[in-house]
PADREN-997783 format. One line per 4 residues: their letters; for each residue x, y, z of C-alpha. Coordinates in steps of 0.2 Angstrom, whole numbers, plus 5000, padded with zeros to 4 digits. Example, Ala and Ser with C-alpha at 12.3 -4.5 7.8 and 13.67 -1.06 7.14 Angstrom:
as	5062:4978:5039  5068:4995:5036
This chain:
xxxx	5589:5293:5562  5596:5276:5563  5590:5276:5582  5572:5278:5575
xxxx	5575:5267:5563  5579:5252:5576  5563:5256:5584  5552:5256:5572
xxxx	5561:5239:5567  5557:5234:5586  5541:5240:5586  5536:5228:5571
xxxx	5546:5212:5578  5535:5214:5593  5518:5217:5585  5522:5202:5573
xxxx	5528:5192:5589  5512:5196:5597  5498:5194:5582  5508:5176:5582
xxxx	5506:5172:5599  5488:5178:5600  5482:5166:5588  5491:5149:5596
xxxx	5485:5136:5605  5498:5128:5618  5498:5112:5627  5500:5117:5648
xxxx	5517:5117:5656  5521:5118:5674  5522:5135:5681  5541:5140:5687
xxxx	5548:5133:5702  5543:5142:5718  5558:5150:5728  5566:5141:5742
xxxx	5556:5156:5751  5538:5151:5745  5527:5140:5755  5528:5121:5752
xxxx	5512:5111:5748  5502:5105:5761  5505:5086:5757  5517:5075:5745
xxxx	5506:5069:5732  5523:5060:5723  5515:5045:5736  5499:5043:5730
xxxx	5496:5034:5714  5478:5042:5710  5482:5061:5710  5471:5068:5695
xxxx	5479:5068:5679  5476:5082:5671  5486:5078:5655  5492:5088:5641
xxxx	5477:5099:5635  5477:5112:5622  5476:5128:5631  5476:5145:5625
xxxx	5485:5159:5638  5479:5176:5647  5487:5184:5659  5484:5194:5675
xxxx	5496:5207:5682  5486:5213:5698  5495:5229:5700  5501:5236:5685
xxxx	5489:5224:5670  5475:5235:5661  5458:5227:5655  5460:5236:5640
xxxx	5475:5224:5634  5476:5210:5627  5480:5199:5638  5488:5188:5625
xxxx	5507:5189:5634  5513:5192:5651  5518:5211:5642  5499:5214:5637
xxxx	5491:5207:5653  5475:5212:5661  5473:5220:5677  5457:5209:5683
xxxx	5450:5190:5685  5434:5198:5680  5441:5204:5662  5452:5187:5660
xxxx	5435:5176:5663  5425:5186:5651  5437:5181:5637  5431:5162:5640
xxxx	5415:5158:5630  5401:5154:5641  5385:5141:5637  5395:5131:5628
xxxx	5407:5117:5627  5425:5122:5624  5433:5114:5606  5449:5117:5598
xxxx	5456:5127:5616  5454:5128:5634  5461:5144:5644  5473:5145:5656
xxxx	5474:5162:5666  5491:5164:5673  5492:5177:5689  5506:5187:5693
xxxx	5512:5190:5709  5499:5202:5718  5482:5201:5728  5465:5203:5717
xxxx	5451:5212:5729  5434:5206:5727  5429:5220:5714  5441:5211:5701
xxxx	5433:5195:5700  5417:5189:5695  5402:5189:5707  5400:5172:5702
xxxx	5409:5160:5687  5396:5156:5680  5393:5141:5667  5408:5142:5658
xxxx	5410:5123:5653  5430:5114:5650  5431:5096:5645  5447:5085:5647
xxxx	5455:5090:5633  5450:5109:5633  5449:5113:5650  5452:5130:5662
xxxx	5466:5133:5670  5469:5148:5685  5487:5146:5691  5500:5158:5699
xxxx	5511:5159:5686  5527:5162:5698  5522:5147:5710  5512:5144:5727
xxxx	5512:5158:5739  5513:5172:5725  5494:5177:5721  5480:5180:5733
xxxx	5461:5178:5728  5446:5185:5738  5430:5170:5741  5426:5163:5725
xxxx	5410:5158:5718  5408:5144:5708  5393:5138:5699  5389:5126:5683
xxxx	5408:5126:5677  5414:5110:5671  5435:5106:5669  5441:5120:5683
xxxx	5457:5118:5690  5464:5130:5704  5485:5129:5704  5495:5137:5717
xxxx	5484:5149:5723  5480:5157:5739  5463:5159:5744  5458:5172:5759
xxxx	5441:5173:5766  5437:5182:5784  5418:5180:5778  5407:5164:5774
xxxx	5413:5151:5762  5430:5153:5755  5427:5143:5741  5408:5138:5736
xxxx	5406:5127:5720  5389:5123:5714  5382:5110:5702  5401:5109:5697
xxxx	5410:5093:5687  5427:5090:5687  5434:5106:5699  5453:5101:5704
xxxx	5460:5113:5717  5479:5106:5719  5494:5116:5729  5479:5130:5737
xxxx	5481:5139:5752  5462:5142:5759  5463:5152:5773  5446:5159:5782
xxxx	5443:5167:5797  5452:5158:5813  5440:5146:5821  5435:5157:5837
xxxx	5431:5174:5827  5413:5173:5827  5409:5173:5809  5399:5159:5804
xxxx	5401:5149:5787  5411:5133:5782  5427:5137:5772  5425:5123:5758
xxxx	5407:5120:5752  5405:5112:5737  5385:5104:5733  5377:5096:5720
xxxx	5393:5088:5711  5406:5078:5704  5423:5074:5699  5430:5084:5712
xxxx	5448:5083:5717  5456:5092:5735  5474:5087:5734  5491:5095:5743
xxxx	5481:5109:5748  5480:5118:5764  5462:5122:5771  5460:5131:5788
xxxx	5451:5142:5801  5430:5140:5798  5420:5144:5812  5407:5129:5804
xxxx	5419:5115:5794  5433:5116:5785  5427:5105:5771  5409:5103:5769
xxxx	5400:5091:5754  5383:5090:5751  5378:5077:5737  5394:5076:5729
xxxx	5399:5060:5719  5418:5054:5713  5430:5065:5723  5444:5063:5732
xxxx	5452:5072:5747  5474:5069:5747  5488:5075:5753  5482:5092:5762
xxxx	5480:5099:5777  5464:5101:5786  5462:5111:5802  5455:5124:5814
xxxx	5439:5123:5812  5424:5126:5826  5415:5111:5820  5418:5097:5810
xxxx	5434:5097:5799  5427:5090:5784  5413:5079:5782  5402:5072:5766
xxxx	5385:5069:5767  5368:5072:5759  5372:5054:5747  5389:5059:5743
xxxx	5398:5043:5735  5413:5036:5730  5425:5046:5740  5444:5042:5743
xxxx	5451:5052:5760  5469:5046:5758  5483:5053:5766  5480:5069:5774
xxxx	5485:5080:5789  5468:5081:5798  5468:5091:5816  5463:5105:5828
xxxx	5445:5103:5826  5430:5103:5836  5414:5092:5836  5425:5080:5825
xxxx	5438:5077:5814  5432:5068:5797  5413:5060:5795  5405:5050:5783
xxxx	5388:5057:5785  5379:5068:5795  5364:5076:5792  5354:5084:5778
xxxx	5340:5094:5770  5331:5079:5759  5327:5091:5745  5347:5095:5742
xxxx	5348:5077:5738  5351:5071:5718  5345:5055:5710  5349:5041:5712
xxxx	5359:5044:5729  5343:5047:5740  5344:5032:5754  5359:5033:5766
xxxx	5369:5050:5767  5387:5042:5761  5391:5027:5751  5406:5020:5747
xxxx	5418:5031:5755  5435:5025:5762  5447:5037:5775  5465:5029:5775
xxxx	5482:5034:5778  5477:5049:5784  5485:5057:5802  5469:5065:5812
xxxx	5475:5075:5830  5470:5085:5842  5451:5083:5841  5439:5088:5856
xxxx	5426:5077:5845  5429:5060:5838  5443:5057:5827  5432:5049:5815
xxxx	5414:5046:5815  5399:5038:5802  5381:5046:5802  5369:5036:5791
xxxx	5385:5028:5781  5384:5012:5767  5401:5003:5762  5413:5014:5773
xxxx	5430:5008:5777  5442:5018:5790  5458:5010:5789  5477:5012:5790
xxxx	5474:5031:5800  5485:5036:5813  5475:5045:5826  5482:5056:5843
xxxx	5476:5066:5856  5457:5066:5852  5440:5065:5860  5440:5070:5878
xxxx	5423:5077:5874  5416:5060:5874  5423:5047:5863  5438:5041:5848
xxxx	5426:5034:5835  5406:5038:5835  5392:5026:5823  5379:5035:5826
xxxx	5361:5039:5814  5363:5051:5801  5347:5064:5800  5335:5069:5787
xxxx	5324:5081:5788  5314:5094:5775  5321:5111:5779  5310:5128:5780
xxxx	5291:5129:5779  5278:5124:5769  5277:5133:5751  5297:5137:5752
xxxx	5304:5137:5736  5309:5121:5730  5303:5113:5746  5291:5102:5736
xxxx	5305:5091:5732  5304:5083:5747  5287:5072:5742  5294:5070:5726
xxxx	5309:5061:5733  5299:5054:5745  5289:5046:5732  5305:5040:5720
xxxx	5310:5029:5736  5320:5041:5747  5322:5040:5766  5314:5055:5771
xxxx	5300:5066:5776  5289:5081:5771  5286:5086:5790  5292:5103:5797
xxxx	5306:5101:5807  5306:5107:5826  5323:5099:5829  5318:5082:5835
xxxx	5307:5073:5822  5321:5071:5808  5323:5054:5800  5334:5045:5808
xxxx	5347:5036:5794  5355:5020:5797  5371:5014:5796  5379:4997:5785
xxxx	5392:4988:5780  5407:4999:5791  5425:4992:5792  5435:4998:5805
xxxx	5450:4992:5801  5471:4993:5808  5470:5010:5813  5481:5016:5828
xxxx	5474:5027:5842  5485:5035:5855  5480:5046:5868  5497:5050:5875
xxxx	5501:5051:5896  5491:5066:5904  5479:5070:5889  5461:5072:5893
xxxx	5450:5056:5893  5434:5054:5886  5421:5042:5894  5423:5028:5884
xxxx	5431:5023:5869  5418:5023:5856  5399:5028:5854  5387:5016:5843
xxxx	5369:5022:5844  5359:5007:5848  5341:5003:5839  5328:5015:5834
xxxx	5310:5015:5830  5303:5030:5836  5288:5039:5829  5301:5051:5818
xxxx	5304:5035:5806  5287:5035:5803  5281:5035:5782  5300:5039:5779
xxxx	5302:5024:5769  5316:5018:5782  5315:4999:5790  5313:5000:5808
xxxx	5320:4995:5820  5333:5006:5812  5352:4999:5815  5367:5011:5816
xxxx	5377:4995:5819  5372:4982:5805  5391:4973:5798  5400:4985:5809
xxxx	5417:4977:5810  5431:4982:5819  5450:4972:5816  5467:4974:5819
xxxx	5467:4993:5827  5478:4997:5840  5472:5007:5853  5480:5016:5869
xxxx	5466:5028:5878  5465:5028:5895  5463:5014:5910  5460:4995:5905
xxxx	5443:4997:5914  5437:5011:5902  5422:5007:5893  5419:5000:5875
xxxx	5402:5011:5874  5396:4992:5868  5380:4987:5874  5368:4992:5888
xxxx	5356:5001:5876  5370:5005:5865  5373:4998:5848  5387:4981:5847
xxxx	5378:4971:5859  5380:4953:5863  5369:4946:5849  5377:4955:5835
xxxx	5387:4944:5825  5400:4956:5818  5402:4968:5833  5400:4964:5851
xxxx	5414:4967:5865  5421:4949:5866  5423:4950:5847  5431:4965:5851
xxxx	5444:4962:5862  5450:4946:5853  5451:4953:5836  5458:4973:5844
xxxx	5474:4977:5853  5467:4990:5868  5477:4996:5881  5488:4980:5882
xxxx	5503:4987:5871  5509:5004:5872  5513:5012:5856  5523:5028:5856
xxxx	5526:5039:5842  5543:5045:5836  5541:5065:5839  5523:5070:5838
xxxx	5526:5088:5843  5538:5090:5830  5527:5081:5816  5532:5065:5816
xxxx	5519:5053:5819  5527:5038:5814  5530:5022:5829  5542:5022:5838
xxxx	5548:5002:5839  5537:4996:5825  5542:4978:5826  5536:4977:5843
xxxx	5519:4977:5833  5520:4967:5817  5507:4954:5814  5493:4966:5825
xxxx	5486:4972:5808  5472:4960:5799  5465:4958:5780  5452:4968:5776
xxxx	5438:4959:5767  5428:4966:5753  5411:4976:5751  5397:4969:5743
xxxx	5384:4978:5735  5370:4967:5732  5359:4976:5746  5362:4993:5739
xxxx	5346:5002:5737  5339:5000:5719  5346:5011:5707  5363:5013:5716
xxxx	5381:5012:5704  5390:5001:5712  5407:5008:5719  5423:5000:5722
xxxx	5422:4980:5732  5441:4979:5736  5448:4989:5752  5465:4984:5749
xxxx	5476:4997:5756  5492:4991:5746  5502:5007:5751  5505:5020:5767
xxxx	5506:5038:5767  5524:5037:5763  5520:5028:5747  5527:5013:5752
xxxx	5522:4995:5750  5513:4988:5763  5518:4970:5769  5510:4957:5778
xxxx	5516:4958:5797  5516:4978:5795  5511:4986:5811  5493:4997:5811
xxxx	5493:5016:5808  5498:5024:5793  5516:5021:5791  5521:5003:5789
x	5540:5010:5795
């Protein structure tokens, strides 16, 4: 009797402790510390100053127990949790913007299989204060999601999760604002397996925030924007990857590339351009295919392909990066035409938009493409600045050290709205970069029908040598097979790296926010403070 008694007495304690719980609202804490056994983040965000903030929203919990959760729970405690993403996501209200709480789902350790998430999630729209949270409640390394779908969410952030996809994208987000993925493993099929797809494809957004992830094996590109705007790609690690490691074109703007691990990649490592459909483009960002765009302090190695390259870039700055072992395809560095072009065939859905854009000022065309008359986009305002390049003793040389595309006016710019001759090389710059690739007698790939000829002003191959250290001072790194990439003897080259001037915006096509003027690069990928005198690369020590 007394046994009963006590738990009927428990039984009521518990239902009052849950009808309590199901009704609060509570501010977002940190999930528990992984295990000294869990996988590390991909990057040490502590050293950058602009990780997103997410801040201290009001957040309502639901929780996922992959193997032993039922949907016919509540949800309401990590006791009552539901066995599926799908359930969890359906609790969220949709069409509408969140007030009074967002949601954070918290995952328990198991795998969800595609059949327990939702084809697609769907316009479900967070704000700052109320956003949506999907986390692994016992830390990174513990929860493992199938692709995911995203399209018209607003306030998503992705914690600690492990994403695995052997098929297509792994993660695909679509007219998405404000998406942070922070502390993700995205895994896809390994580079030479034949499926086809990029791995991170994100289109027609905003506000989107990569940082201490780990992103790898894409028979296409590891990271892939199209038409994405205020974003910013820190602290992870990119690599294996058929193609491009990551690349953002398509008028992508105002992008920070700060202080990643770039490597093991094909065509190139990262490219501020590239080439793109003109009717995937958005207003006002229908000129060049990236603008404003800055790459610095990032490590980039083992690259068949260029290390870094711009295709039809504005306002682009690739400064303070440490680069090793890379193009012996061809070149380190390309500054070549981005391409535009209309894709499919006449009465294509949506296709139209090609005239339209056309019309508003667009460089672009309404032909059918047949792989040879895409527009050709120039390049403007590029700032090459105290990077370091080291192709070590016995790795494989390219032909020269750069390629700049010289001057175009072919019939393909034709009523495209782009002034021809069309420059790839108008205010390129290059200063203060420490180079070691190859024989003193390599080429520049300057001139001789190439771009930087002898009358530009700001790039030309005496201008060059007197403003570039190449193959007069050979730098060594501490212990790159181990992972350290720092120099070796860095006094040896103090006083190498130069100021970096400004951006101006003045020319920008009509219409254009203007982004960020200074390219001050005040700290390195260690965080710390960099000092007149510091050598190039992207450690000051």
């Amino acid at each position: 009797m007394i046994r009963r008694l006590l738990l009927l007495m428990l039984a009521a304690a518990l239902m009052v402790s849950w009808l309590t719980f199901a009704g609060q609202q509570h501010p977002v804490t940190a999930a528990p510390v992984p295990t000294s056994s869990a996988p590390k983040p991909a990057g040490d965000l502590s050293a950058l100053d602009a990780a997103y903030d997410i801040g201290t929203p009001t957040l309502t919990t639901i929780w996922v127990n992959p193997r032993k959760g039922r949907d016919s729970r509540t949800g309401a405690t990590r006791v009552q949790a539901l066995k599926t993403l799908t359930a969890a996501w359906a609790r969220i209200p949709q069409r509408q913007n969140l007030t009074g709480t967002g949601y954070r789902i918290m995952i328990t350790p198991g795998k969800l299989r595609p059949g327990a998430i939702p084809n697609y999630f769907e316009s479900n729209w967070g704000t700052s204060a109320f956003p949506i949270v999907i986390e692994a409640a016992n830390g990174l390394g513990t929860v493992t999601l199938p692709a995911l779908n995203v399209f018209d969410v607003r306030y998503l952030y992705l914690l600690d999760l492990k994403i695995s996809s052997r098929l297509g994208d792994g993660l695909h987000c679509e007219q998405c604002d404000h998406l942070l993925v922070r502390n993700t493993v995205i895994r896809g099929a390994p580079r030479d397996s034949g499926e086809v797809g990029d791995l991170v494809k994100v289109n027609q957004s905003q506000n989107i925030f990569i940082e201490g992830s780990d992103i790898s094996g894409a028979s296409d590109n590891a990271i892939d924007f199209v038409a994405v705007q205020y974003a910013s790609i820190r602290g992870s690690k990119i690599h294996d990857s058929s193609d491009w490691c990551a690349y953002a074109k398509g008028g992508s703007a105002y992008i920070r590339v700060e202080g990643n691990e770039i490597y093991d990649c094909g065509v190139g490592g990262f490219t501020a351009g590239q080439g793109t459909g003109f009717q995937f483009m958005t207003t006002p960002w229908l000129q060049y295919e990236a603008y404003d765009i800055k790459v610095t302090n990032n490590v980039i190695h083992d690259v068949f392909g260029a290390g870094l390259g711009v295709n039809g870039g504005y306002n682009i700055l690739l400064a303070h990066n440490t680069m090793y072992r890379l193009g012996s395809r061809s070149h380190l560095m390309e500054f070549v035409a981005g391409g535009r072009s209309c894709d499919g065939q006449p009465g294509d859905d949506g296709r139209e938009r090609c005239g339209q854009l056309l019309d508003a000022g667009g460089w672009g065309t309404t032909r059918v493409d047949d792989g040879n008359n895409f527009v050709r986009i120039p390049n403007r305002h590029v700032y090459v600045y105290n990077n370091l390049i080291i192709n070590p003793t016995g790795a494989d040389i390219g032909d020269q050290h750069f390629t700049v595309a010289g001057p175009y006016s072919g019939r393909a710019q034709s009523e495209s709205n782009v002034a021809t001759p069309t420059r790839f090389d108008d205010d390129l710059r290059f200063a203060g970069n420490l180079i070691w690739n190859g024989s003193v007698d390599l080429p520049l790939g300057f001139g001789d029908g190439s771009g930087c000829a002898d009358a530009n002003p700001t790039c030309n191959a005496a201008l060059f040598y007197s403003n570039n250290a190449v193959n007069r001072l050979h730098p060594h790194l501490v212990a790159p097979a181990e992972g350290d990439y720092r120099l070796a003897s860095p006094e040896r080259f103090a006083g190498l790296a130069a100021v970096i001037p400004s951006f101006g915006w003045s020319d920008a096509p009509g219409g254009i926010p203007a982004g960020t003027a200074s390219n001050s690069v005040i700290k390195d990928r260690d965080g710390d403070v960099r000092r007149v005198g510091d050598p190039p690369g992207a450690y000051v020590s």
